[in-house]
VEXLOZA-665859 format. One record per residue (C-alpha): residue in three letters; x, y negated, z negated. Coordinates in steps of 0.25 Angstrom, whole numbers. Layout:
BEGIN
<rec code="ala" east="X" north="Y" up="Z"/>
...
This chain:
BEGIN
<rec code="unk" east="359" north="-412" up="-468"/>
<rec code="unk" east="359" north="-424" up="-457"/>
<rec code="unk" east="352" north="-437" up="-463"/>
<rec code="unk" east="350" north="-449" up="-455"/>
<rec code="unk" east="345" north="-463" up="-460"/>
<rec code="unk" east="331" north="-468" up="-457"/>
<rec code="unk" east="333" north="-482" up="-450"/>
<rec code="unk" east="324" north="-489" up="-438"/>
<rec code="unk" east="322" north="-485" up="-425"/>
<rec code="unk" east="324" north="-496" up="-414"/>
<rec code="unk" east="312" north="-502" up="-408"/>
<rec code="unk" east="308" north="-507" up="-395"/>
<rec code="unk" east="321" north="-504" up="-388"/>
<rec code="unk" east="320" north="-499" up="-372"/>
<rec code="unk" east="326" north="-486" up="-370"/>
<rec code="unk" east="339" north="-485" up="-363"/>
<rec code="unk" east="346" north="-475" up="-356"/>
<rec code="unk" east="356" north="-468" up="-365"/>
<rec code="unk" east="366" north="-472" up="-353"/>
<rec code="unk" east="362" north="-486" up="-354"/>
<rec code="unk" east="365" north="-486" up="-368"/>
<rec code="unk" east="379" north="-478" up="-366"/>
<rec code="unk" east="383" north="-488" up="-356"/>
<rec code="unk" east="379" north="-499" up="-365"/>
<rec code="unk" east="385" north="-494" up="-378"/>
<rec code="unk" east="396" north="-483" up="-376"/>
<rec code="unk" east="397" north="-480" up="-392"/>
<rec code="unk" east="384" north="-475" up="-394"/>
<rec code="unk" east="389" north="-465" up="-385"/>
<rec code="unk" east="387" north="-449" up="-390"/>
<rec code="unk" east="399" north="-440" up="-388"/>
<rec code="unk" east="401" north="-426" up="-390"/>
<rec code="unk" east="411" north="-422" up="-400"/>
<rec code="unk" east="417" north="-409" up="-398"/>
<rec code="unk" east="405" north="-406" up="-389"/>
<rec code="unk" east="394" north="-408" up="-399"/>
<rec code="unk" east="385" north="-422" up="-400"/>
<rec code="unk" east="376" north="-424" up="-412"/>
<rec code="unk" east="364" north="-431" up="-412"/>
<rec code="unk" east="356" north="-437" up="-425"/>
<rec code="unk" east="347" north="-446" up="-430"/>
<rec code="unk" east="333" north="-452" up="-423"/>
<rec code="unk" east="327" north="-450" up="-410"/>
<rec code="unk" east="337" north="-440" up="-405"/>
<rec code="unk" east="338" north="-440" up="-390"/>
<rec code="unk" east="342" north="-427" up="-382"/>
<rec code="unk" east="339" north="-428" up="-365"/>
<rec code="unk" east="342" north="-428" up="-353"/>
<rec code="unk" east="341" north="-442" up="-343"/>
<rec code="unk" east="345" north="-440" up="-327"/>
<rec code="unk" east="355" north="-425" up="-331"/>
<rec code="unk" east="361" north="-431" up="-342"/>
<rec code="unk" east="359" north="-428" up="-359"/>
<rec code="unk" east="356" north="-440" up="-366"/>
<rec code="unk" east="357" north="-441" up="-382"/>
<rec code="unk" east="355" north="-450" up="-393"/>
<rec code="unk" east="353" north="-451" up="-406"/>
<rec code="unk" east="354" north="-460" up="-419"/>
<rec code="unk" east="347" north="-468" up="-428"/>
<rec code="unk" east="339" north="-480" up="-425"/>
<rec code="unk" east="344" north="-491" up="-418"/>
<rec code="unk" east="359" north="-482" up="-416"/>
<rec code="unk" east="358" north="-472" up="-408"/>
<rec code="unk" east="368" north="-466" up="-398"/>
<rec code="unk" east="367" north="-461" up="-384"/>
<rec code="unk" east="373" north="-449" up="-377"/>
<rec code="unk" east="373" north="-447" up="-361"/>
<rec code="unk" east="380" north="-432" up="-357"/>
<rec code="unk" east="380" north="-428" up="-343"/>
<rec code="unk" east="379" north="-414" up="-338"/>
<rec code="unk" east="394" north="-413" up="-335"/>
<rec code="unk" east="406" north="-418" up="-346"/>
<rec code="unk" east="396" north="-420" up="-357"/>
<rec code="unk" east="406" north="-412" up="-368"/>
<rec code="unk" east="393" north="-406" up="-376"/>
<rec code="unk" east="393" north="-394" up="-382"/>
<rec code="unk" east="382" north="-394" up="-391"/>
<rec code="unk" east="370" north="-404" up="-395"/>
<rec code="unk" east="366" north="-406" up="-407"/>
<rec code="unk" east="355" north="-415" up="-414"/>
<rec code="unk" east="353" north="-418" up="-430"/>
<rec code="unk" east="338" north="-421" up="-433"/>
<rec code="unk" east="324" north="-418" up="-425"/>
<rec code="unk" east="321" north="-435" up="-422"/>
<rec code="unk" east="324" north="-436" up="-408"/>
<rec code="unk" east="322" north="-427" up="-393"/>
<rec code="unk" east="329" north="-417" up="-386"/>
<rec code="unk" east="323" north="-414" up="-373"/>
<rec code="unk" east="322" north="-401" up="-365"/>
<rec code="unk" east="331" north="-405" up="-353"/>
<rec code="unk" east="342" north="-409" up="-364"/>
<rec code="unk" east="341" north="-395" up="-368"/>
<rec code="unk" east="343" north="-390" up="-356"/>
<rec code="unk" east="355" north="-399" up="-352"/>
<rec code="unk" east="361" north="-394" up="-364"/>
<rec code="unk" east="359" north="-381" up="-360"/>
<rec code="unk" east="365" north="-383" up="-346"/>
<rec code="unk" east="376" north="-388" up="-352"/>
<rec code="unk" east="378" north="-377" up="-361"/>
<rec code="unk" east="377" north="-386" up="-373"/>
<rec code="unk" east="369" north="-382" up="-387"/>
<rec code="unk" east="360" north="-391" up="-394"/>
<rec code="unk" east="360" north="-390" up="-410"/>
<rec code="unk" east="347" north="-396" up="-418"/>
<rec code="unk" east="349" north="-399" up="-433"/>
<rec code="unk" east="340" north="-403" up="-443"/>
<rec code="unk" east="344" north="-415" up="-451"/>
<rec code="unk" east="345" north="-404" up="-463"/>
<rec code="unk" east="357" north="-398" up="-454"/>
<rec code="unk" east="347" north="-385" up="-450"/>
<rec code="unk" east="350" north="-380" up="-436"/>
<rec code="unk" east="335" north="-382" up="-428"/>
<rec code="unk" east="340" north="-380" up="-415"/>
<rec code="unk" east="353" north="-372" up="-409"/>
<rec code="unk" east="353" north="-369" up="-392"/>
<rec code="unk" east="364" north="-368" up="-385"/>
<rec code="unk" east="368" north="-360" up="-372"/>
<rec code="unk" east="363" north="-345" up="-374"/>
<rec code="unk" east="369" north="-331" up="-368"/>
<rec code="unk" east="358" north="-325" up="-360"/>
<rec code="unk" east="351" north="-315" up="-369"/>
<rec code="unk" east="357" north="-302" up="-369"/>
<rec code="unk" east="349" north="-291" up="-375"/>
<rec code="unk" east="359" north="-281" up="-378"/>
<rec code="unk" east="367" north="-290" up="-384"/>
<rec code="unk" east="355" north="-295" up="-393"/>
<rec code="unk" east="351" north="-279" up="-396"/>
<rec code="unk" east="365" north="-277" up="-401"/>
<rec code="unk" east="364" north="-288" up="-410"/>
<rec code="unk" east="351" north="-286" up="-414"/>
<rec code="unk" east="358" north="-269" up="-419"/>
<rec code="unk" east="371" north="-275" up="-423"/>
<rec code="unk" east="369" north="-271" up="-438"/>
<rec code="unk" east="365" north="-259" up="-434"/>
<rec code="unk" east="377" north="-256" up="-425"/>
<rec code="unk" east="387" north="-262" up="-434"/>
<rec code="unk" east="391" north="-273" up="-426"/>
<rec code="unk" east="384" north="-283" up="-438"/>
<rec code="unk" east="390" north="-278" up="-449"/>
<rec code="unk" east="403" north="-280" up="-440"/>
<rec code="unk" east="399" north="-293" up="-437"/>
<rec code="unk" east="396" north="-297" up="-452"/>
<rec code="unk" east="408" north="-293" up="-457"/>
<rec code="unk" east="416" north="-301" up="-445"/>
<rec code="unk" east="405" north="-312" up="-449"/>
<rec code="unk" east="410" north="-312" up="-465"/>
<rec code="unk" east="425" north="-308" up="-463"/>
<rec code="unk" east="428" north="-322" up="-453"/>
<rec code="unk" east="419" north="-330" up="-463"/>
<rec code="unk" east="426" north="-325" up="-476"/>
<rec code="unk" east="440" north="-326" up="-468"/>
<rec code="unk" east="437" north="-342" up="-467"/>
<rec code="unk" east="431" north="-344" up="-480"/>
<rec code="unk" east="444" north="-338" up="-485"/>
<rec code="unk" east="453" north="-346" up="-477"/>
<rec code="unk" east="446" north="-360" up="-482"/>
<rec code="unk" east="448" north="-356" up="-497"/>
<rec code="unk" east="461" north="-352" up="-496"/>
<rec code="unk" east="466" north="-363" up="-485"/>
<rec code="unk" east="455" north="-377" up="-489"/>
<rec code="unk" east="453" north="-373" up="-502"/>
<rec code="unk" east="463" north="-367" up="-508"/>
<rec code="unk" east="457" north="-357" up="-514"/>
<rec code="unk" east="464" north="-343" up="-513"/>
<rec code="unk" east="457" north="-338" up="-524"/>
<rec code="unk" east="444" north="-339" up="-517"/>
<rec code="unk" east="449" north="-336" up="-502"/>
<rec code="unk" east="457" north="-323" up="-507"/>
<rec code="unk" east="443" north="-321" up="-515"/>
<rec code="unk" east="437" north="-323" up="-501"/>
<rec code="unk" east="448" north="-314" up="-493"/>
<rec code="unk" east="445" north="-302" up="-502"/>
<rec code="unk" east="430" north="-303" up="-500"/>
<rec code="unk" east="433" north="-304" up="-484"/>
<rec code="unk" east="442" north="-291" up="-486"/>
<rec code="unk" east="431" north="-283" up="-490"/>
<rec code="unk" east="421" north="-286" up="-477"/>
<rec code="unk" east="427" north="-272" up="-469"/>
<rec code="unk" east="422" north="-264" up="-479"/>
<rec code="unk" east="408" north="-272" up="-481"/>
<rec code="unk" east="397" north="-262" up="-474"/>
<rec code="unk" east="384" north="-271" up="-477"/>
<rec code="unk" east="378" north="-283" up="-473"/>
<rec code="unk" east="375" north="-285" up="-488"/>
<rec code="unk" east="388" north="-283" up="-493"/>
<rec code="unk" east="392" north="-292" up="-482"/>
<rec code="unk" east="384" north="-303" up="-487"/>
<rec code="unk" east="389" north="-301" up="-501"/>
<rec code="unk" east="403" north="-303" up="-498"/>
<rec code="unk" east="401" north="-313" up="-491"/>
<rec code="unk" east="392" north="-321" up="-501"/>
<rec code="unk" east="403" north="-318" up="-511"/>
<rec code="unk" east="414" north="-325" up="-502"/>
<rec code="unk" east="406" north="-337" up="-499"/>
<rec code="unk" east="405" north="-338" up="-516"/>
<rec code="unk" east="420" north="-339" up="-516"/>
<rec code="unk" east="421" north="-348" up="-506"/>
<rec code="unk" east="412" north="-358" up="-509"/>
<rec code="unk" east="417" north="-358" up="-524"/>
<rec code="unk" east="429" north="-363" up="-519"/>
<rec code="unk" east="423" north="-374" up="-513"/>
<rec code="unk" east="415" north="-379" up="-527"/>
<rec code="unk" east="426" north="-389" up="-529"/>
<rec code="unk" east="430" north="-395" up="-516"/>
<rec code="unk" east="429" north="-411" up="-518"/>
<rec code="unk" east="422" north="-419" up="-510"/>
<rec code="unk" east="428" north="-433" up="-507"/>
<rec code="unk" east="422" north="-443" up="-503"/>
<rec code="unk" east="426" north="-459" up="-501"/>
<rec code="unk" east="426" north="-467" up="-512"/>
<rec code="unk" east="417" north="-477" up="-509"/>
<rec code="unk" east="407" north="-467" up="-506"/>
<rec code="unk" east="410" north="-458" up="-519"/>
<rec code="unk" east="400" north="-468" up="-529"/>
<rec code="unk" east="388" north="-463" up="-519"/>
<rec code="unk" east="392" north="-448" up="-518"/>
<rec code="unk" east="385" north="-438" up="-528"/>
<rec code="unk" east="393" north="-431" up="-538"/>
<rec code="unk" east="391" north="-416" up="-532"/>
<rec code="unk" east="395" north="-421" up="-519"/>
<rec code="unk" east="408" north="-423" up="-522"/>
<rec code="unk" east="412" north="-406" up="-523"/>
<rec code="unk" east="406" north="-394" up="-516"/>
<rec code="unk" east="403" north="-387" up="-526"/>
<rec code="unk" east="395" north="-377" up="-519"/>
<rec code="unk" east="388" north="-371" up="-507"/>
<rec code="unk" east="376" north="-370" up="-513"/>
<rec code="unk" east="366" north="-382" up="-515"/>
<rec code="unk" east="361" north="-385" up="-529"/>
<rec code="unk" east="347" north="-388" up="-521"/>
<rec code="unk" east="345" north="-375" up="-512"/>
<rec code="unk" east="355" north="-367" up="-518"/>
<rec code="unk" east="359" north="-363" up="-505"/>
<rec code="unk" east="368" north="-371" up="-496"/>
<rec code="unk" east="355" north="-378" up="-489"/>
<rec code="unk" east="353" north="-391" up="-496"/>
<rec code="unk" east="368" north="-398" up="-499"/>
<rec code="unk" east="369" north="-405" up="-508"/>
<rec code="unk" east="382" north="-410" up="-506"/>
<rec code="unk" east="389" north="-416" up="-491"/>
<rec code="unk" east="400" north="-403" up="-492"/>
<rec code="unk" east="387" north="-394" up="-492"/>
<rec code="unk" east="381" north="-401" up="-482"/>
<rec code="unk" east="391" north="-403" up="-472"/>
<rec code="unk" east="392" north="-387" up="-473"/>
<rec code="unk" east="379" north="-385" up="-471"/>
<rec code="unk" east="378" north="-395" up="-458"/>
<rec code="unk" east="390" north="-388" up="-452"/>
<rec code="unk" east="385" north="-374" up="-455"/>
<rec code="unk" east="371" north="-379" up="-448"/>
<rec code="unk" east="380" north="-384" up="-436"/>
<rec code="unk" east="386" north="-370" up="-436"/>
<rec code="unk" east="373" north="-362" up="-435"/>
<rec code="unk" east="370" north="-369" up="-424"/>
<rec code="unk" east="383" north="-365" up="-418"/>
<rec code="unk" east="380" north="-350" up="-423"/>
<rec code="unk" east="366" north="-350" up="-416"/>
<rec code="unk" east="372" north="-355" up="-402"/>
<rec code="unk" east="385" north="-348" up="-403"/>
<rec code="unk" east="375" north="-333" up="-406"/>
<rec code="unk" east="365" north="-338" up="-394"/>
<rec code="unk" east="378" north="-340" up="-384"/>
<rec code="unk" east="382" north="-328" up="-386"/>
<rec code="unk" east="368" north="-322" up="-384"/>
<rec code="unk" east="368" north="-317" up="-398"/>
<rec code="unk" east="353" north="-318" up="-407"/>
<rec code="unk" east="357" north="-329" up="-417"/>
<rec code="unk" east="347" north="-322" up="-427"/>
<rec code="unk" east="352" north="-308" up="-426"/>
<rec code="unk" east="363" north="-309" up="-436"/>
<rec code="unk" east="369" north="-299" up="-445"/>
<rec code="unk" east="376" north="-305" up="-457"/>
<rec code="unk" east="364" north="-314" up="-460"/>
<rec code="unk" east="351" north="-307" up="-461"/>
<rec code="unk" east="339" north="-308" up="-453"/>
<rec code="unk" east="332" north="-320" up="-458"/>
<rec code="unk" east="320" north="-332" up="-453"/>
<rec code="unk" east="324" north="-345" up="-447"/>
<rec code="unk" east="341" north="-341" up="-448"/>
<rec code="unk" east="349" north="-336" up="-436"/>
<rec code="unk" east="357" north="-325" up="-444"/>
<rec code="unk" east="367" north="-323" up="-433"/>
<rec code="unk" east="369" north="-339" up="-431"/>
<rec code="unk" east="371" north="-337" up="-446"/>
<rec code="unk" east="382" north="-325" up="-446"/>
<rec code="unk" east="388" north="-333" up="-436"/>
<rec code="unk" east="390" north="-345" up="-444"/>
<rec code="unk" east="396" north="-336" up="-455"/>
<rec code="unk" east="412" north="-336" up="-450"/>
<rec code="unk" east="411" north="-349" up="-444"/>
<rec code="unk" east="406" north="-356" up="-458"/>
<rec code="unk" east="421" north="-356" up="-464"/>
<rec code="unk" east="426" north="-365" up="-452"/>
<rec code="unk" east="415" north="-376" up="-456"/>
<rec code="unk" east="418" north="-374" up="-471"/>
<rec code="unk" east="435" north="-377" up="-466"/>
<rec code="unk" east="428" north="-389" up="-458"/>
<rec code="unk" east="420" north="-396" up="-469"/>
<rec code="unk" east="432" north="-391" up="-480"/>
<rec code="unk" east="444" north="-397" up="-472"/>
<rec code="unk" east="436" north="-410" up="-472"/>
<rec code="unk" east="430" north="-412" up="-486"/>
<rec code="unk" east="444" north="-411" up="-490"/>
<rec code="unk" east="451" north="-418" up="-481"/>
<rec code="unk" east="443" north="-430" up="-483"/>
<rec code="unk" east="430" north="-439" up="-490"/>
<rec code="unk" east="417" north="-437" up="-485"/>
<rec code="unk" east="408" north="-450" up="-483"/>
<rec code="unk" east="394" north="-451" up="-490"/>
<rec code="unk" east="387" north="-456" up="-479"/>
<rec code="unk" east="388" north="-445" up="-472"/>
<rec code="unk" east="378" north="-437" up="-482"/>
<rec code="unk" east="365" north="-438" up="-488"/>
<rec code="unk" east="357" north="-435" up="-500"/>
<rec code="unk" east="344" north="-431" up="-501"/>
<rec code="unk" east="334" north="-434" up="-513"/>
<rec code="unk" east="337" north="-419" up="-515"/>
<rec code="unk" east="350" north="-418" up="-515"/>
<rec code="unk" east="352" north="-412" up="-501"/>
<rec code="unk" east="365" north="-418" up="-495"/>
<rec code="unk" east="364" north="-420" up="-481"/>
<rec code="unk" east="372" north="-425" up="-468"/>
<rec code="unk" east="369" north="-439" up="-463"/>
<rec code="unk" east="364" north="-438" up="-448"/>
<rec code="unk" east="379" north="-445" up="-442"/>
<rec code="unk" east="387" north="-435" up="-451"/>
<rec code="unk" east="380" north="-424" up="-447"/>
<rec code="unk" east="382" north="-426" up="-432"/>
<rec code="unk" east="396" north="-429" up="-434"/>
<rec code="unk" east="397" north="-416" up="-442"/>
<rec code="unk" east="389" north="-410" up="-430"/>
<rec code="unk" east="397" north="-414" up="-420"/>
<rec code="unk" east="411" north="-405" up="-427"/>
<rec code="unk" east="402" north="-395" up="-431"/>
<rec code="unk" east="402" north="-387" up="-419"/>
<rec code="unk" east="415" north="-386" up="-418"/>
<rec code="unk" east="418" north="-382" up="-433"/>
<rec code="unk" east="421" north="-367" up="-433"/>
<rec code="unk" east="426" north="-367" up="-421"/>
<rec code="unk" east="442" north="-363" up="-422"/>
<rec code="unk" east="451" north="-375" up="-414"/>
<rec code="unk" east="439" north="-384" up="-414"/>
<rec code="unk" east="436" north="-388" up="-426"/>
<rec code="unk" east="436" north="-405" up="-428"/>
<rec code="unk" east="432" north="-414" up="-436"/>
<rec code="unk" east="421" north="-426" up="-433"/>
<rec code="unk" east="425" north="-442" up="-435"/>
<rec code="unk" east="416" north="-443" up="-445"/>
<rec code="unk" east="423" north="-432" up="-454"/>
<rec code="unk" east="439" north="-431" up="-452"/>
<rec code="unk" east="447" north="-434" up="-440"/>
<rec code="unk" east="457" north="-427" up="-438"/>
<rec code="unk" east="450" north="-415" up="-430"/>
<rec code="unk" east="464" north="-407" up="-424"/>
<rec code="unk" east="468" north="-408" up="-439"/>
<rec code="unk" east="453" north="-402" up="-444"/>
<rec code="unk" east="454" north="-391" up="-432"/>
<rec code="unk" east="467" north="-385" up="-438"/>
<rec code="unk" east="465" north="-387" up="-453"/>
<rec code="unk" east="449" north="-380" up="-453"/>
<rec code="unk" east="451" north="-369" up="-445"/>
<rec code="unk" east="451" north="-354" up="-451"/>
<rec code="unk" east="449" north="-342" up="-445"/>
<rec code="unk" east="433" north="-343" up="-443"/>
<rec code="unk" east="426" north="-342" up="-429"/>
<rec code="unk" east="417" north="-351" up="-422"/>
<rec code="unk" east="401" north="-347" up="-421"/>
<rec code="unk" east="405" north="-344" up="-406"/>
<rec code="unk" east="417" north="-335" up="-409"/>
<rec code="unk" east="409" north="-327" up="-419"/>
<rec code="unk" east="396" north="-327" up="-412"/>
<rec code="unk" east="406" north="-320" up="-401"/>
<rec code="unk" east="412" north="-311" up="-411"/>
<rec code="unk" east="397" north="-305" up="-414"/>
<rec code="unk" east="393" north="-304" up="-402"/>
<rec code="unk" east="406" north="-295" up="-398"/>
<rec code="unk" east="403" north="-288" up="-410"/>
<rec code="unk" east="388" north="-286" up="-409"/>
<rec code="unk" east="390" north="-282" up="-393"/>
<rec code="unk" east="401" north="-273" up="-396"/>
<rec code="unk" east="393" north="-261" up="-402"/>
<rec code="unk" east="381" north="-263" up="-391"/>
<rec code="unk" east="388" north="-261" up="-378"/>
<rec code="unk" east="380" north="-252" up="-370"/>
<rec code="unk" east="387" north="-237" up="-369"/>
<rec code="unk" east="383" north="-226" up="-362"/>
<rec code="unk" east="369" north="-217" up="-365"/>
<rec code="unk" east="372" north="-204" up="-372"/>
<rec code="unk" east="363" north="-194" up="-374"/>
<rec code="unk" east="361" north="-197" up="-389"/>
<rec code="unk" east="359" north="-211" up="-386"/>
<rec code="unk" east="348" north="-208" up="-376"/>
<rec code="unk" east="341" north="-199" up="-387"/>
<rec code="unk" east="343" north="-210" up="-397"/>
<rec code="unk" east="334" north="-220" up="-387"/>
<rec code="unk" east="323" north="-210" up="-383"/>
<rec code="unk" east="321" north="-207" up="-398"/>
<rec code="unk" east="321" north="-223" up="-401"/>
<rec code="unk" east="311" north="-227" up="-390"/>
């Protein structure tokens, strides 16, 4: 989803330290905002020089220079857009001693790469995750999963869009998740509810500035649906709505995956999501009550004020993605969208960030919170209890 331009790289210039630089030119300076610095572009540098992390990124001749000591650095969490560039092995491991995570996106807005400070593995915790659907503690979960996620969808109808229609639509589907005794039926209901939930969105009006308005594409001026007409599938946007979503979800399974591995959970042993290649299903069910505080983030926005068209791009196919600068901007709030009270809002979008914090919030968790939530739910049922003579027969028969 991130583009960048392709320009010159500098020749023949000596190397100077990243301090000598800073010292030289403060502004070109890399800060941390709300604990999260984004790098992108050409030639990406991530390592460390005598204890301290050293950073830069940009493209050609402007490039900017970071220099974080071990002690009142402020970063939470690292992350880089594109593959140009280096990240070496001590840089890892001053991130991991500074208990900071390290998130590596494609320019397509895929997550490659998600590590972050890990819970040492505990087996019976992984055991009882691995038998929750056996034990009931994943259809528990599930239905926790799709009550929260339903619960803000309906809330963003009714209270951003207007809709009461569509969020009572939503609230009578929510009603019926007690009673719901299958994965399957689960699924349904909740596929059902999303198709409410998105119809109401078909309309929503896209404004953009109007000297920027004789250079935007007709159908990017409305939603008009989840769906992209080129993959039929939310993969491919084709318009900036779409693929601002689709960034910001990326961002979130990131989240998902470290939140699950903190908490010494298996991000691929999931329960709502079935098993499948190449996909984190638990990272996945995570993300699932977390989505509706994005969608109140990018809603509140898009209607609040107009979007600029040099922060997108199209491709010969259609494909709208991010420019490289808008996408770290985006990155950089992104981390904190979902998370009740911390919710802001970047420079480059609105600027009123206590004002955002209030108006987007609804009753969703963070990927944290919930990841806690299954963790409590899936250890709950596994606690060991006493041997009993039938459960002693039960293992000799097994083994």
């Amino acid at each position: 989803m991130a583009a960048t331009k392709t320009v010159a790289q500098r020749l023949g210039a000596r190397k100077f330290r990243a301090s000598e630089i800073l010292a030289a030119n403060p502004h070109l300076g890399i800060q941390p905002r709300y604990g999260v610095v984004t790098l992108f572009g050409y030639g990406i540098q991530v390592r460390v020089d005598r204890g301290h992390l050293i950073l830069e990124d940009g493209i050609g001749a402007d490039r900017h220079y970071a220099r974080f000591p071990r002690v009142g650095h402020g970063l939470d969490r690292l992350v880089t857009i594109g593959s140009d560039g280096m990240v070496s092995l001590a840089a890892l491991r001053w991130l991991a001693d500074q208990n900071a995570s390290f998130v590596m996106l494609d320019r397509s807005g895929s997550v490659l790469i998600a590590t972050g400070p890990a819970r040492k593995s505990d087996v019976h915790l992984r055991r009882a995750q691995a038998l929750a659907r056996q034990s009931g503690a994943g259809m528990e979960i599930t239905r926790d999963l799709i009550d929260k996620k339903l619960l803000g969808q309906e809330q963003i109808a009714r209270n951003q869009l207007g809709d009461s229609t569509t969020a009572d639509a939503i609230g009578k589907l929510r009603s019926e998740i007690p009673a719901m005794g299958s994965f399957d039926s689960i699924r349904l209901l909740e596929s059902q509810a999303g198709a409410f939930y998105w119809a109401a969105w078909r309309s929503l009006q896209i404004q953009f500035s109007r000297q920027d308005l004789p250079r935007v594409p007709e159908h990017w001026r409305t939603f008009q649906a989840r769906r992209s007409p080129l993959s039929g599938s939310p993969r491919l946007a084709a318009n900036p709505v779409n693929a601002v979503l689709n960034y910001l979800y990326a961002i979130l399974e990131a989240e998902a995956r470290l939140a699950a591995a903190a908490l010494g959970l298996d991000p691929g042993l999931g329960f709502l999501h079935a098993d499948a290649a190449h996909r984190d299903s638990l990272a996945a069910d995570l993300m699932e009550p977390v989505r509706p505080q994005v969608d109140a983030f990018v809603l509140d926005w898009i209607l609040r004020e107009p979007i600029k068209r040099e922060w997108f791009f199209e491709q010969r196919d259609g494909n709208c993605r991010l420019m490289a600068p808008f996408a770290a901007r985006l990155s950089d709030v992104a981390a904190r969208v979902g998370s009740p009270g911390r919710i802001r809002r970047s420079g480059v979008v609105v600027e009123d960030p206590e004002t955002c914090a209030a108006q987007t919030r609804c009753d969703s968790p963070d990927a944290e919170e919930q990841a806690r939530s299954e963790r409590r739910a899936i250890w709950a049922p596994a606690r060991p209890s006493a041997a009993t003579p039938e459960s002693v027969s039960r293992l000799r028969q097994r083994y």
